[in-house]
GUDRENLUM-897075 format. One record per atom (N, C-alpha, C): z, x, y. Coordinates in steps of 0.02 Angstrom, whole numbers, plus 50000, padded with zeros to 5 digits. Example, Ala and Ser with C-alpha at 12.3 -4.5 7.8 and 13.67 -1.06 7.14 Angstrom:
// GUDRENLUM-897075
503905066049716 503905061549775 503905066049835 503545064249888 503575068449947 503945064550002 
END
This chain:
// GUDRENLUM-897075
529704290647685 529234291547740 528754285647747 528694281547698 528354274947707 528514268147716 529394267647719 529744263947721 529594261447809 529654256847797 529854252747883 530554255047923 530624255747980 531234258747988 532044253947981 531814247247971 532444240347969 532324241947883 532064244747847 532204245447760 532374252247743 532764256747799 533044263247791 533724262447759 534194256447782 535094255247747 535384260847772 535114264447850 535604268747861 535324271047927 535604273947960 535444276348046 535534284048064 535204287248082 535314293548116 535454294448179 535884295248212 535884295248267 535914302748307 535644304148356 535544310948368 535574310748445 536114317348433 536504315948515 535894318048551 536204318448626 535654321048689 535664328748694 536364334548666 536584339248632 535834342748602 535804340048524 535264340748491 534644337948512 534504334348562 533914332948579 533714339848627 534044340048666 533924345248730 533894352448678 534264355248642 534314358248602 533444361848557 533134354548540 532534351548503 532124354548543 532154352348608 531624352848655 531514358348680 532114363148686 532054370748728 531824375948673 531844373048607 531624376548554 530924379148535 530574374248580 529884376748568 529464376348517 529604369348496 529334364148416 528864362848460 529094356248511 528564353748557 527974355748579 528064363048620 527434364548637 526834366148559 527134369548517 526844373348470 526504364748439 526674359648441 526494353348395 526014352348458 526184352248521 525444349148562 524924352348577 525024359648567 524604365748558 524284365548511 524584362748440 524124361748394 523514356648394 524004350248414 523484344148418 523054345948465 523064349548546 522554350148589 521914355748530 522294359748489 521684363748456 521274361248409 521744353948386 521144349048322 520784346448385 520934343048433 520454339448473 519954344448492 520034348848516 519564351948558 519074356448476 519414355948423 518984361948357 518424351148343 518624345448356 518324339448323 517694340348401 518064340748443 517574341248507 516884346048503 517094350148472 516584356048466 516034354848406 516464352648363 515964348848307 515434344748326 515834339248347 515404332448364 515074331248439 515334334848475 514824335448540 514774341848551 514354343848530 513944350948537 513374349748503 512774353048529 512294351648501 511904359748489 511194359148458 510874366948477 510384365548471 509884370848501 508984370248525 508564367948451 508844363448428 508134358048403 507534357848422 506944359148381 506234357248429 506144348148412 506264348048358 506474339048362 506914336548332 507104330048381 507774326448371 507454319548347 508224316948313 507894312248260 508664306448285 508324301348283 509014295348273 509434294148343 508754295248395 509154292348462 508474288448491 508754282948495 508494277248493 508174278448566 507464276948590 507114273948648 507054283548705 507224288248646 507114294848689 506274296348671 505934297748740 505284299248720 505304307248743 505234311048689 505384317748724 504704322148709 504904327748762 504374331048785 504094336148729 503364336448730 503134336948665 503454346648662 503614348648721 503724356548725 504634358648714 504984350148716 505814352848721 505884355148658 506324361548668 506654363548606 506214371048595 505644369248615 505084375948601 505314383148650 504704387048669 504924394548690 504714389748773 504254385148785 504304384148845 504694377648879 505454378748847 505794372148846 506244372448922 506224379548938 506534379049019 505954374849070 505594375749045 505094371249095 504894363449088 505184360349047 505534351949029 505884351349069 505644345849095 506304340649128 506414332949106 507194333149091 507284327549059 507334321149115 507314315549113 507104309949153 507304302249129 508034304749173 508714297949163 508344293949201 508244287549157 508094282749202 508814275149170 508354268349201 508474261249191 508264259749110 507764260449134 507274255549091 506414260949079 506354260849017 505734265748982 505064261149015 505134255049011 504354252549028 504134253449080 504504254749133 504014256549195 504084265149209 504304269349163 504394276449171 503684279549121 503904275649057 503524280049001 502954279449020 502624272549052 501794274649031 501644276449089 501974278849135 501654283349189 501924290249193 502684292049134 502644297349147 502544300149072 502504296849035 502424298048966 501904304848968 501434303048987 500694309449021 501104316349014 501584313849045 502014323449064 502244325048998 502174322648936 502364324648901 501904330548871 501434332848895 500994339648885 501134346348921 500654351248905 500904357548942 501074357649006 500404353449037 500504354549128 501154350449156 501474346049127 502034342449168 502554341949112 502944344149086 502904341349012 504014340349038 503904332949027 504434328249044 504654323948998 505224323748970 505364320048916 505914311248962 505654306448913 506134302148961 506574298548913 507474297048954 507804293448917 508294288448946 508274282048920 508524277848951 509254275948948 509534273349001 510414273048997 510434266349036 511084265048991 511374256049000 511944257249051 512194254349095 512794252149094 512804258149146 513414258849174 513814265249209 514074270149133 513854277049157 513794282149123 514654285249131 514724285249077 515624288249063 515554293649126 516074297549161 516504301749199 516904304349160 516574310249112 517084314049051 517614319749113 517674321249166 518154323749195 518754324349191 519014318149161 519524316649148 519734311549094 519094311349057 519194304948987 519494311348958 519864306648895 520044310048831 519594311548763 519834315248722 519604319448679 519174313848640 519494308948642 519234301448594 518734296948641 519014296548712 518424293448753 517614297748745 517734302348743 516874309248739 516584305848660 517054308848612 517034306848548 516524300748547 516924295548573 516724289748558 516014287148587 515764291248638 515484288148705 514714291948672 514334285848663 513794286248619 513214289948689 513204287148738 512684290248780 512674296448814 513674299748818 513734305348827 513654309548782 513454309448717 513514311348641 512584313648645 512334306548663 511454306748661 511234313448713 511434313448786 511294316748829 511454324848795 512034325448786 511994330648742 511754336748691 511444328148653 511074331548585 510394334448635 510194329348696 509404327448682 509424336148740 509794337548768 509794343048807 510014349648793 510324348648728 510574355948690 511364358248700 511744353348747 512194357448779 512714358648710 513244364048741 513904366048695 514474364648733 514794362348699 515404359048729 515764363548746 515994365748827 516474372148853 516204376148830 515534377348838 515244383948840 515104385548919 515084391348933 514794396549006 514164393949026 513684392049075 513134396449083 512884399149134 513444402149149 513504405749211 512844413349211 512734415149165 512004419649156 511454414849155 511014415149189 510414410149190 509824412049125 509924416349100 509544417849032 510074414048969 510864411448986 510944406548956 510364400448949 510124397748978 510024391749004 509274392348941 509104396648914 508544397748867 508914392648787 509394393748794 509674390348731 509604382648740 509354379948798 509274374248820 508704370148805 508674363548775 508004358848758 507674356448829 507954357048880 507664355648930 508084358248998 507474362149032 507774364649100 507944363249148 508084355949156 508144350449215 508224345249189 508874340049220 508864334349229 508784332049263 508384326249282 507984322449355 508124314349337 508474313649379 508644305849398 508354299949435 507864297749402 507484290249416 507694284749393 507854280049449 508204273149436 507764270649491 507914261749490 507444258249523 507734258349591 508404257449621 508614255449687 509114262849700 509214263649747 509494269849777 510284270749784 510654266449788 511214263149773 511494264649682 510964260149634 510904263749566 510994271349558 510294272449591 510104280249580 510694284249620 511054283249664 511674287049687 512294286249633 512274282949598 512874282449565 512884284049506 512114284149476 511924287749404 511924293949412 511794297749502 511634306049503 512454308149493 513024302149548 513494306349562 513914307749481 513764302349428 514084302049364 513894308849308 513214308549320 513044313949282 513014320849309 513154320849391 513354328149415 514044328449390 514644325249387 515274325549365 515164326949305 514824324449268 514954324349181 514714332549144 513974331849172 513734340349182 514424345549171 514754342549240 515124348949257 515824349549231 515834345449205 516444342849150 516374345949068 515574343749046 515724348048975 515634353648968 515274356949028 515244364349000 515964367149026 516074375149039 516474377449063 516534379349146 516744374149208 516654375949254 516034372049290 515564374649334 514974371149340 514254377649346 514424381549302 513554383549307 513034380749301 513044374349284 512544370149256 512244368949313 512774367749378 512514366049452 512384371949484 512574375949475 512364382949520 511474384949495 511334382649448 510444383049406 509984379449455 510194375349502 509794369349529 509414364749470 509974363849418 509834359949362 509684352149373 510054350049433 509904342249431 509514339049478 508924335349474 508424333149522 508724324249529 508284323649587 508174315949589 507424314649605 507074309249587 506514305549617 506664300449658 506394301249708 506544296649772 505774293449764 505974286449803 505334283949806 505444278249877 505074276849903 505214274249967 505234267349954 506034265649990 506334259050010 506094253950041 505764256050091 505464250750123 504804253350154 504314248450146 503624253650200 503484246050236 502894250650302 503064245550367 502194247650374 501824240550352 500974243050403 500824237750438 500304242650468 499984239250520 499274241650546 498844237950520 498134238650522 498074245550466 497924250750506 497664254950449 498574260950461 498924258150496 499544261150511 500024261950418 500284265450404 500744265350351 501404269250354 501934267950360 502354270950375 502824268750305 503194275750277 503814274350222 504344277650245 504854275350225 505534273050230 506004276750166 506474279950151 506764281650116 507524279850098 507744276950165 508374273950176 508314269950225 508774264850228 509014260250254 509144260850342 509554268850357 509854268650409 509264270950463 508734275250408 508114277450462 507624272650480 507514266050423 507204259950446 507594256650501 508274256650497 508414251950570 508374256750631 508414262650617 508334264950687 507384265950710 506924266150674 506274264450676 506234256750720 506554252650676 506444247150705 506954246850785 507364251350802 507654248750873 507154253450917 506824258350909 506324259850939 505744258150954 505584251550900 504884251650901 504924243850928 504694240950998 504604235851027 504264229550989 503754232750950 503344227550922 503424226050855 504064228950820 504154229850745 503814222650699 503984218150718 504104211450716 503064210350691 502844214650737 502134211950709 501734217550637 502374222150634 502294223950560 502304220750498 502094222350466 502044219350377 502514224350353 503314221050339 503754225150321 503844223850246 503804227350200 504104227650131 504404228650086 505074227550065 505694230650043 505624230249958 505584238149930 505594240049866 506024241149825 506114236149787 506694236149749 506624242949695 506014246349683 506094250549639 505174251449634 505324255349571 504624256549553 504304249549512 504804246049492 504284237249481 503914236649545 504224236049598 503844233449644 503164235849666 503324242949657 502684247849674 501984244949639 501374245249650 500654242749616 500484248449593 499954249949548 499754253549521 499634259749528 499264258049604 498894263449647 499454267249674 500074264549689 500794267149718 501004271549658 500954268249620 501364272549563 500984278249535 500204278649542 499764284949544 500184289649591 499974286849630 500274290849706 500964294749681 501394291449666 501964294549663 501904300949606 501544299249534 501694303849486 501284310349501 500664307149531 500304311749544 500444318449594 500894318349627 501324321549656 501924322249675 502284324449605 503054322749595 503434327149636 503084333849652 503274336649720 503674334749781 503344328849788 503424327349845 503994320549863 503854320849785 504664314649787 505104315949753 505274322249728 505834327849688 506174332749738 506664326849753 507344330949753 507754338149735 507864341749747 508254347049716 508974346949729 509444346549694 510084349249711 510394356849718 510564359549766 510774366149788 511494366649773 511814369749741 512424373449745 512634377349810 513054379349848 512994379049929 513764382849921 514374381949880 515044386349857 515514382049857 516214383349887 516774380149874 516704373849902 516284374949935 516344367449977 516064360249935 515604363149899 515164357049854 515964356449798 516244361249757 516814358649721 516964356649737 517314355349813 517844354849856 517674344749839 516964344149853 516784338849873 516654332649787 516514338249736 516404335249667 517254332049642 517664336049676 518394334649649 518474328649691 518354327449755 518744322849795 518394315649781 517744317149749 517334310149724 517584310149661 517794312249609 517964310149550 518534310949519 519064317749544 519794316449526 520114312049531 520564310749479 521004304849474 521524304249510 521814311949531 522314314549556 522124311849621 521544311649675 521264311849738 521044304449755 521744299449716 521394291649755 521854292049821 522214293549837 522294293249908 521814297849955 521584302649937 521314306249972 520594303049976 520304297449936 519844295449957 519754288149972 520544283549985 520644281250029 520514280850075 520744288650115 520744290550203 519934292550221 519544294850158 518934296850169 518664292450172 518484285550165 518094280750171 518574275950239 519124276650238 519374274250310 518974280250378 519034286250365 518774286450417 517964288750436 517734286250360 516954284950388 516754277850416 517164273950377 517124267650430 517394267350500 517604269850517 517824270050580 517314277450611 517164281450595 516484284150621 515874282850617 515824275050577 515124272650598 515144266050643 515804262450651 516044259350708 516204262250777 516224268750786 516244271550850 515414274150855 514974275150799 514304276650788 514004268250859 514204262350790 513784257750811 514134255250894 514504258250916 514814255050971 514504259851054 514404263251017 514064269251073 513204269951060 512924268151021 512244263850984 512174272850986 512444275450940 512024281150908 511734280450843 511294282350816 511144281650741 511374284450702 511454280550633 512014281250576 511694286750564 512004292050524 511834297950463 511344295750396 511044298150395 510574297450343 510444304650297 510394302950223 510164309950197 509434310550173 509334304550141 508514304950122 507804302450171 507634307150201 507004308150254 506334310550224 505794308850245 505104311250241 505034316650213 505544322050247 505284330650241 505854331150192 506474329450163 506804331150134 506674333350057 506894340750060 506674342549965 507134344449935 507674347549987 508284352449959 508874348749978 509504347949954 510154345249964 510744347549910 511264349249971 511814351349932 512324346049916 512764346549841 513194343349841 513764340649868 514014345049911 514414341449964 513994337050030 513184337350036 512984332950084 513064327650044 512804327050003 512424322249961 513194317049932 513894320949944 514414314949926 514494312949982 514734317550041 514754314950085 514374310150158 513734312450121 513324306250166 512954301250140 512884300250070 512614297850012 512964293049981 513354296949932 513694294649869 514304288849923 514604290549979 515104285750026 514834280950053 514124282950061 513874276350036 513754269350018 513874272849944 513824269049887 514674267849864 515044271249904 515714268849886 515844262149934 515444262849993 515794258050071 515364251550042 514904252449990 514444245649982 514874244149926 515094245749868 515474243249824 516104241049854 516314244149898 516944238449918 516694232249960 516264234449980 515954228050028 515904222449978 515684222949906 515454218749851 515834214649845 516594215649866 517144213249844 517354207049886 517684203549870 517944196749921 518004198949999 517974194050045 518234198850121 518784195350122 519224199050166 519984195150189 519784192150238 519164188550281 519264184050326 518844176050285 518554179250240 518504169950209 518624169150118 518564174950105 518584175350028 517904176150001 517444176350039 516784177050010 516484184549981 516234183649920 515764190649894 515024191049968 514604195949965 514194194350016 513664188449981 513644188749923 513044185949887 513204177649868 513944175449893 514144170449904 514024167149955 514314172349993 513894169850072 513324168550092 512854173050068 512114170250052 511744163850038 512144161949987 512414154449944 512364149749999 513044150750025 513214146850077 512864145550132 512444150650165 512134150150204 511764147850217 511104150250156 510414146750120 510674138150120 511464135250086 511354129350096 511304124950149 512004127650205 511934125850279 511164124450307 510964130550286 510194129950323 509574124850313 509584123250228 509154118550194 509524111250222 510154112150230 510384106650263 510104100150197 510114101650146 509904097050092 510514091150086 510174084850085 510624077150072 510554075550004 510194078949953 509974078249880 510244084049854 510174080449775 510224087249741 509894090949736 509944098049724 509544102649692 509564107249629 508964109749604 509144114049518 509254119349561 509864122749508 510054128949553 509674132749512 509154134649489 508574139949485 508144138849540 508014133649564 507804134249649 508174134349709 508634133849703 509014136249748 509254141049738 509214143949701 509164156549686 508664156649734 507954154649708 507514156249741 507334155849831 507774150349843 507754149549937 508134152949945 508814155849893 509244159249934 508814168049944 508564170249876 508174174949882 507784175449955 507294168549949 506964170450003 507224173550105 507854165250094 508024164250164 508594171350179 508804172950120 509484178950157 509284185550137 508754187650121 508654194650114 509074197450067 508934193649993 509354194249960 508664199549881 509184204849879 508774209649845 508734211349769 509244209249771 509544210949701 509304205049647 509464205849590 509124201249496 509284193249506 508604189349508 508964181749535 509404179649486 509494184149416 509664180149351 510574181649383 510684186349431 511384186449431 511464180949511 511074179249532 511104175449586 511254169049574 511034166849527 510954160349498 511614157749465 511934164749438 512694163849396 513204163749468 513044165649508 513454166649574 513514158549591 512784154949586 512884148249623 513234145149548 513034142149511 513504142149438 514374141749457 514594148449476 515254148849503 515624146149547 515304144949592 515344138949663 515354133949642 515034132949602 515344125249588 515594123449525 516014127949498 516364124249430 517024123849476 517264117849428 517904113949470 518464113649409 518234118849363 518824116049285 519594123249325 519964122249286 520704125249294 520634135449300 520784135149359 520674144649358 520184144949368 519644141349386 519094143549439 519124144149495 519024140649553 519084139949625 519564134649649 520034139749674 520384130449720 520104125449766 519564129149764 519124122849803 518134124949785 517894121849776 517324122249749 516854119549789 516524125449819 515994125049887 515444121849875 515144120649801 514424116249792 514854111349732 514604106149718 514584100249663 514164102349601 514794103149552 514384102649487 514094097549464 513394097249472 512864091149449 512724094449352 513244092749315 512954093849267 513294097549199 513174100449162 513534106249131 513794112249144 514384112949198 514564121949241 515054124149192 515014123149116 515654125649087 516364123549096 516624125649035 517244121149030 517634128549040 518424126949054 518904130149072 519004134948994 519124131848925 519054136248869 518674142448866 518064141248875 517674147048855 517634152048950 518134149748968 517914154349059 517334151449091 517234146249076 516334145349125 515734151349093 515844152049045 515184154449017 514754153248976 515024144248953 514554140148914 514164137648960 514024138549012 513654130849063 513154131049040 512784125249055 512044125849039 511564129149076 510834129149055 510414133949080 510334133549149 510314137449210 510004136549273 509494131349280 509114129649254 508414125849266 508754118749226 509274117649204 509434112249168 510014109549227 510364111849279 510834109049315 510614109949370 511154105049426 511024102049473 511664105949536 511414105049584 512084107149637 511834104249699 512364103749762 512194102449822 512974103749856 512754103349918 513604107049964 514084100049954 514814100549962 515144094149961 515174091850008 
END
């Protein structure tokens, strides 16, 4: 049994007879029946958790001084980015009157829907969420006096940009509804969001906020004089000042979201955003929202929007289908176009240079910055800067043609272009 199979000195060969034979016998199922019952008896072990009043050995969780206690349905836990601009304004809630525990997440959050027994296993932040919330792996909680066994009675989703925050809600509404049994977890109105306004527009003692994108441009095709507004686009709660960010905690009311359970239709809508089985089917769903916001913009009606002024309540099938598609039609947008090959943030690039119309060189850490300024460019300059970086390396398997001049160190072909030197140390200009 430990031998290699070329140091056996002999062959078995076994007809198709005895194979078929093998198979109708009913070894097979009984051996994968077994292994599905070690995975799922290791599953139950290692991701399951129970009502702890404190948890120990998860790094950067600031939790609520009441989770785990008799008033732990009234905790809400609070997925964010990044702890430094959450904790010390919501850290406060960690007392009786608000009492909010917060925890931070890297990266895109696993989609256990369809991972395996070893992907969950392995997946350290689906493991954390777990512990820090009490859940049991394929347990019910379809009785809402379940939900007492719980370290916290709500999850609420704060991220800095809305785009983010749609794609962290739609991951952890899937995942939710993935480890328990079914989705009672969503029928509780268990999962919140904090909204915070995108863009605000003043004027004199005028203040107007913005929650989305599609209700600012239609503001602005109404409003004749937009142009002599002071318009300001918020990348998040960094951007917000002090007094903003009072504002907001101080009445979380009013920028807390609820998610509603609404029936077959919200499943209907959780399966077609995250089954694996349903990539054609969400193919045709994003074909023909693009083509119903091209017959939108061609007849100048205004796009669909979900997050408004008065909005408090939303069901899961609005919220994929006018939301989360979104955030699917902008991620493909991210991608090269078939009419020049450009990302959009390339184009940006390009543009910003046309425009500077520069005969010199320039450090491309200042030229992030004009491009920031001149293209309405929103997003981390530190990934803007690697974008111009890319444009102009000219080594083997980069670009067949290289839209700026590497003035300098852009990395060599060995390491992929990810030795170059620092932004503020190189040079670029158009060819």
């Amino acid at each position: 049994m430990t031998l290699q199979t070329k140091s056996f000195g002999s062959k078995c060969p076994l007809s198709d007879k005895f194979i078929r034979a093998a198979t109708n016998c009913g070894i097979v199922e009984s051996i994968l029946n077994w292994v599905k019952f070690k995975a799922q008896t290791q599953l139950n072990k290692k991701c399951s958790s129970v009502k702890y009043s404190k948890i120990k050995g998860i790094p950067k969780l600031d939790d609520a001084n009441d989770a785990g206690g008799k008033h732990s349905s009234d905790c809400t836990l609070i997925l964010t980015e990044e702890t430094r601009e959450v904790s010390g304004r919501v850290g406060a809630g960690r007392d009786r009157e608000r009492p909010h525990g917060v925890f931070p997440l890297r990266g895109k959050i696993l989609n256990v829907r369809e991972a395996t027994h070893k992907q969950i296993m392995e997946n350290a932040e689906i493991n954390n969420i777990i512990k820090i919330v009490g859940l049991q792996y394929k347990k019910s909680y379809e009785d809402p006096e379940s939900l007492r066994s719980l370290r916290y009675g709500r999850i609420m989703i704060m991220t800095d940009q809305v785009l983010i925050r749609t794609g962290l809600t739609s991951r952890v509404c899937s995942s939710t509804s993935s480890i328990t049994t079914g989705r009672p977890l969503l029928k509780h109105t268990f999962l919140e969001e904090f909204i915070t306004p995108i863009v605000k527009a003043n004027k004199n003692k005028q203040a107007l906020a913005f929650y989305s994108i599609p209700e600012f441009d239609e503001w602005k095709k109404q409003t004749e004089n937009y142009k002599t507004w002071h318009v300001k686009y918020y990348k998040g709660l960094g951007t917000s000042t002090s007094k903003e960010a009072k504002e907001y905690f101080s009445d979380m009311e009013k920028h807390r979201i609820t998610f509603r359970y609404t029936g077959t239709e919200d499943d209907a809508a959780i399966t077609l955003a995250f089954s694996k089985k349903k990539t054609d089917d969400r193919k045709e769903w994003l074909t023909n929202f693009m083509e119903d916001r091209r017959q939108r913009r061609m007849h100048g009606l205004p796009e669909q929007y979900l997050y408004g002024t008065l909005t408090r309540h939303l069901s899961y099938n609005d919220f994929i289908n006018k939301e989360l598609i979104l955030f699917s039609n902008s991620d493909n947008e991210r991608h090269p176009s078939l009419v020049d090959g450009l990302k959009p943030g390339q184009r940006k690039v390009l543009f910003t240079c046309m425009k500077r119309n520069d005969k010199r060189e320039v450090k491309v850490a200042q030229l992030a910055g004009s491009v920031a300024e001149m293209s309405a460019y929103h997003h981390g300059e530190q990934a803007l800067m690697m974008t111009i970086v890319n444009l102009a390396q000219n080594f083997v398997g980069s670009n067949n043609v290289n839209i700026l001049q590497p003035l300098g160190q852009f990395g060599t072909r060995i390491n992929g272009g990810k030795d170059a030197a620092s932004p503020r140390y190189i040079f670029t200009m158009l060819r």
